[in-house]
C-alpha angles and dihedrals in degrees: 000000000000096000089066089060119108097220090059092057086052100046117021108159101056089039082056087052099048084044096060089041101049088053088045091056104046089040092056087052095046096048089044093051096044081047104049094241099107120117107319098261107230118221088250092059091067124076094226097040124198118275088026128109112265111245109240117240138166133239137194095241117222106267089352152053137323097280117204131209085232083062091073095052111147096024135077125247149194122209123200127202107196139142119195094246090076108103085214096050101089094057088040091055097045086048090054107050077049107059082043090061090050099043107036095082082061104051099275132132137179126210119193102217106201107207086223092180094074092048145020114283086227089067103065108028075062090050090048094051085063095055112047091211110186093211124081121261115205128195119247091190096169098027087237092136093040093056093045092052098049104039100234095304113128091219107159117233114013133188133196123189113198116199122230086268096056092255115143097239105183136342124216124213127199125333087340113112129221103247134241087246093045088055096040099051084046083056095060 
């Protein structure tokens, strides 16, 4: 504890100081990211970047078979990396599911990717039985597509729209949505 340090017994006040900064700071970085204000992330901070081909991977699906990117070929897609301890995840899912119903008569498709490896797979296979969502979730066990996709950033939730062509279109960081414009011109 830093109580016990000995720097901290010889010198408390500035040990009080550090202290508060140190838990402003983190607290300022964790309050940007879950808000989607953090640093603009550029195309080339991302694995797959914008205007690449997406990698395929493959994916146990939830109460079904292994499910690959190359599944969805011909139509556009938007993949969403989420775990139910985000505070946002409940909105992002029912958009979602929202902007699926809207979309899937024109060639579109969703996919919930749970990043599993943050937290048990139970947990979320018992979140998803509550919800009846009509798109697919898909298990991310060993965040390995997680991790591709964002580059190495820990930015919480992501979203990747990939246009008809395979072509990843737009991301989303944070609490910021891929728009209506962003998904119709994918369509096309």
């Amino acid at each position: 504890m830093i109580s016990n340090c000995r720097f901290a017994k010889k010198h408390p006040r500035l040990t009080a100081i550090l202290s508060i900064a140190i838990a402003s700071f983190v607290t300022a970085s964790v309050f940007s990211l879950s808000r989607g204000i953090s640093t603009p992330v550029r195309p080339q901070d991302i694995g797959g970047a914008v205007g690449q081909h997406a990698r395929d991977f493959s994916l146990e699906r939830y109460r079904g078979h292994m499910t690959r990117l190359s599944d969805f070929t011909g139509q556009a897609l938007l993949l969403d990396f989420w775990t139910t301890w985000d505070p946002t995840n409940e909105d992002d899912l029912a958009a979602l599911e929202r902007t699926f119903q809207k979309y899937k008569q024109n060639g579109f498709s969703a996919v919930a990717v749970h990043r599993t490896r943050s937290e048990l797979r139970k947990t979320a296979e018992d979140y998803m039985k509550t919800k009846g969502f009509a798109f697919p979730v898909l298990f991310d066990t060993t965040g390995g597509v997680y991790d591709e996709f964002a580059g190495g950033l820990q930015a919480k939730p992501m979203r990747i729209l990939i246009d008809r062509r395979g072509v990843i279109a737009e991301v989303a960081i944070g609490a910021r949505e891929i728009s209506e414009e962003a998904i119709e011109k994918a369509l096309r």
